[in-house]
Structure formats: C-alpha cells, structure tokens
N, C-alpha and C positions, 0 to 999 in steps of 0.2 A: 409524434414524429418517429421513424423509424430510419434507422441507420443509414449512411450515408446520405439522407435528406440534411439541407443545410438548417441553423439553427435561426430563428427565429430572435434576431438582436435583440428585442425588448425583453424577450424572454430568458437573452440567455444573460441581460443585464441582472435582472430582478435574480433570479438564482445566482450569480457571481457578487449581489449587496449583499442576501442571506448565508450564504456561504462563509463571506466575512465576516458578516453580523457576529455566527457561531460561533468562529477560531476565538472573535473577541471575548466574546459571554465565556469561552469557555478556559482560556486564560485569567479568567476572574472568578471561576466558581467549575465543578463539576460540572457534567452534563446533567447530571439527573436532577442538579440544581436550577438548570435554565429551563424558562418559559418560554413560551411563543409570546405572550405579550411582550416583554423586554426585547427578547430576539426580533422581534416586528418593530418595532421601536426602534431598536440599534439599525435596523437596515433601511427604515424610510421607507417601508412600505405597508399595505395592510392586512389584516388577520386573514381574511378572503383568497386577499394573492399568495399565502404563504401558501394556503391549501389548496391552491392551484397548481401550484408545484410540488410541492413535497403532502405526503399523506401524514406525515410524522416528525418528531425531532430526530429519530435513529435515522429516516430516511435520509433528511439533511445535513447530519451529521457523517454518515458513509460518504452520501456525495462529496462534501465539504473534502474529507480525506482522501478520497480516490484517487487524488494525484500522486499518492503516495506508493500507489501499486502501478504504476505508470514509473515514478522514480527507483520502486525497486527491481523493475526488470532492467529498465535503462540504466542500472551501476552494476547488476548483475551482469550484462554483455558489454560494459565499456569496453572490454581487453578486445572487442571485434575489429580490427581494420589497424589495430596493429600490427607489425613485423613481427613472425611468431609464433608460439604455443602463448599460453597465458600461464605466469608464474603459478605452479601449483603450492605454495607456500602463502604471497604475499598478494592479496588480494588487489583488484584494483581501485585506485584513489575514491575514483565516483562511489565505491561499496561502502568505502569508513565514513565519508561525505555524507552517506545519507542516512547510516545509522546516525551523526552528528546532527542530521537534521531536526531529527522525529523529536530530541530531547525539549522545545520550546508547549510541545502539546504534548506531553507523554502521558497527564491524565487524559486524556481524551483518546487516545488511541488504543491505552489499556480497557476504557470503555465500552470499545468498539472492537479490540482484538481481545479474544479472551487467551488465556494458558491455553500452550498446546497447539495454537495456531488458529482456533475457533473463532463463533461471533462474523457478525455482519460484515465488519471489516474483512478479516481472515476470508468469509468463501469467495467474496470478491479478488482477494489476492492470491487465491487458490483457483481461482478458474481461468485469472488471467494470466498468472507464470506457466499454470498448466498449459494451456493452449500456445503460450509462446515457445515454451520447450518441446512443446510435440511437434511442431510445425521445424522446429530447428534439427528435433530428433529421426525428424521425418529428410530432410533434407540431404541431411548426412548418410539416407539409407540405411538406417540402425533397426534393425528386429522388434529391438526391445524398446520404443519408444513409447507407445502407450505407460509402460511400468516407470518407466526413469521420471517421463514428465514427472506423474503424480509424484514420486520419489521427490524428487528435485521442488515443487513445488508444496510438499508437508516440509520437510525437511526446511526450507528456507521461511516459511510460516511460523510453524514450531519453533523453531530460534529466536526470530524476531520477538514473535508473541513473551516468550518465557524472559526472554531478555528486557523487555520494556517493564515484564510483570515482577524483579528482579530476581528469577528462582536462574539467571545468569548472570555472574559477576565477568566486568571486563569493561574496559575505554570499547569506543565504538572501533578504533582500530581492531583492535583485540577482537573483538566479537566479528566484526566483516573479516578478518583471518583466519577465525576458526570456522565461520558456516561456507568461506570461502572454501576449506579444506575439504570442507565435507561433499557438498558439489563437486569439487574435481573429481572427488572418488566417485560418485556416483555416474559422472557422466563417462567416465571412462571402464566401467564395470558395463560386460559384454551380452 
C-alpha cells in the first residue's frame, strides 16, 4: 500500500487486534519478554498473519506507539488557533496531557525510545516533528527553517526520551514547561 491509498479493513483490523494484543503483553511483562506465540494468541489471529504484517516485535511495537508521535506534535501546536502568542512560560494543557499519558507504557517506550532521543521510536518521532516544523518554519518565511526544525525536533526527543529514561526529574506538568521553554527559544531565535 502506498500512501494516500485507502487501507485495506481486514488488514487494518488484524494490525489494530495486534497492536492491542502488545500494549497488553506489555503492561504485564517487558517487551523483550513477549513472544509472538502469546502475542498471536492474545490477538486472535495466526503466526502467519502476524508476519504478514509486521516482520518483527520492534516492528510492532513502533507501530503500536506511533500514535504517540502523532499526540506529540498535536500538544506541541495545541496553542494554534488561539487568541495570541502562545505563553512562553506555561506550556499548553494538551503538552502536560500527553506527557501524563505516556506513563501507563513507560517500560515500553523506554524500549523503544532510547536516552538522548534515539531508537526506533525516537527516528520516527524525529522525522515527523521534523517535517512538521519545517513545513511551519517554511510557512512563516524563516531562513533558518531547515536548522530550527532539526533543532526543535532533537530537542523535544531528547527530553522526552531522557525523561521517560529518568536521567529527568519532574511531574509531566513540570517537564512539558520546561521542554515548552526551550522550544519557544528556539523558534524564536533568528
């Protein structure tokens, strides 16, 4: 399938059972503790189909959390379509929201986001903040939008990652107001 082609319901069922299958397995054990047999098990389907879909556990384990780099751009721009600048202090609700979120799988995301911002998870979250900020950095007519993106997108990786990993102490408030700060400077640096 190739982008914008619509998805395939059966298919995009069986990847949305295994998907779940995961979160569950992995709410009850590490990842590197879960098998595909169990995991094919928990989702009702068979060894065959899983590897029709996914080549891997990492594979399906990224997909599984990919929503997550989806909700970190979406809390990142909530402040858009407000009346406004956006508070350079006091992040918005949607950012401490989603740091609150991530805590129910945080073995699972440290799995998959390593320190630093790395790992499977991280380039995926790195390619797609990046591209979302350069299209914005691009919009606004800014020079320097190539740099800032990348900027903007280590920078919010890097915190995330190191926070989940806990080499950052802080409530999810706390933490989305401090990587909030640091974004504002960046996007406002010329």
């Amino acid at each position: 399938m190739t982008r914008g082609e619509p998805e395939d319901p059966r298919a995009a069922r069986t990847r949305a059972k295994l998907r779940a299958a995961l979160l569950q397995e992995c709410a009850e054990r590490p990842l590197e503790e879960v098998g595909v047999a169990a995991l094919v098990r928990r989702a009702g389907v068979g060894r065959a189909t899983f590897y029709v879909h996914y080549p891997d556990l990492e594979a399906l384990a990224v997909d599984a959390c990919a929503d997550v780099v989806r909700e970190a751009v979406e809390a990142l721009h909530a402040w858009q379509g407000q009346p406004g600048r956006p508070d350079p202090v006091r992040a918005p609700a949607a950012l401490a929201e989603f740091f609150g979120s991530l805590t129910p799988h945080t073995a699972l995301y440290r799995a998959l986001l390593t320190p630093g911002g790395g790992g499977p998870l991280g380039r995926v979250l790195h390619r797609d903040l990046r591209a979302y900020s350069l299209r914005e950095r691009q919009r606004a007519g800014a020079a320097d939008a190539p740099l800032i993106a990348s900027a903007v997108a280590a920078t919010f990786g890097g915190v995330l990652a190191d926070w989940l990993h806990g080499d950052l102490d802080g409530t999810p408030g706390e933490i989305a107001d401090q990587v909030w700060q640091l974004l504002v400077v960046l996007h406002a640096s010329r």
